[in-house]
Phi, psi and omega in degrees: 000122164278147201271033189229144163249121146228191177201138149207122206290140161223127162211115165070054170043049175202103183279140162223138178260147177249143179203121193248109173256133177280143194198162167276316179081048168287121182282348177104355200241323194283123168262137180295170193285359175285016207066350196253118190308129177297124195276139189320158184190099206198143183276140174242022174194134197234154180229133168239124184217111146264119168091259147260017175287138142278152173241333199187144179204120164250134182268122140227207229172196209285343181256003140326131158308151140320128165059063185305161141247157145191170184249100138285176182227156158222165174264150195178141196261144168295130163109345181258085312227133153267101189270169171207152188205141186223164154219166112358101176295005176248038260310073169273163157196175173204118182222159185213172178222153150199171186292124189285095185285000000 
């Protein structure tokens, strides 16, 4: 099952992506209940590529939410297939495609 949800939208040559990922985003500050800090744990690097393209590349860190959402844009045509990726500071990933409407 994958942890990422998206959509993406062309209207007038301009794709705007929606995208929800699941993720816990532990900053490394926080403790369980035994008291003992949880180690970090957070995605750092997210990629959007149609075909060989790159479209978008976000670097983040500890101060991403829980379970991000977010949106961008690109010029982009119907019909044309979107991956999104995320990897980890834990070397966790994940990615999905989907057809761009």
């Amino acid at each position: 099952m994958s942890t990422i949800r998206v959509r993406a939208q062309e209207s007038d040559g301009i794709v705007t992506v929606r995208a929800l990922m699941t993720h816990p985003m532990e900053t490394g500050t926080s403790k369980d209940a035994a008291g003992d800090l949880i180690p970090p744990h957070h995605i750092d690097v997210v990629t959007a590529d149609v075909g060989d393209t790159n479209v978008m590349t976000a670097y983040w860190g500890v101060t991403i939410s829980r379970n991000p959402f977010f949106q961008f844009q690109f010029e982009g045509n119907k019909g044309d297939t979107l991956k999104l990726a995320w990897t980890d500071n834990q070397g966790g990933s994940d990615s999905v495609e989907a057809t761009i409407g």
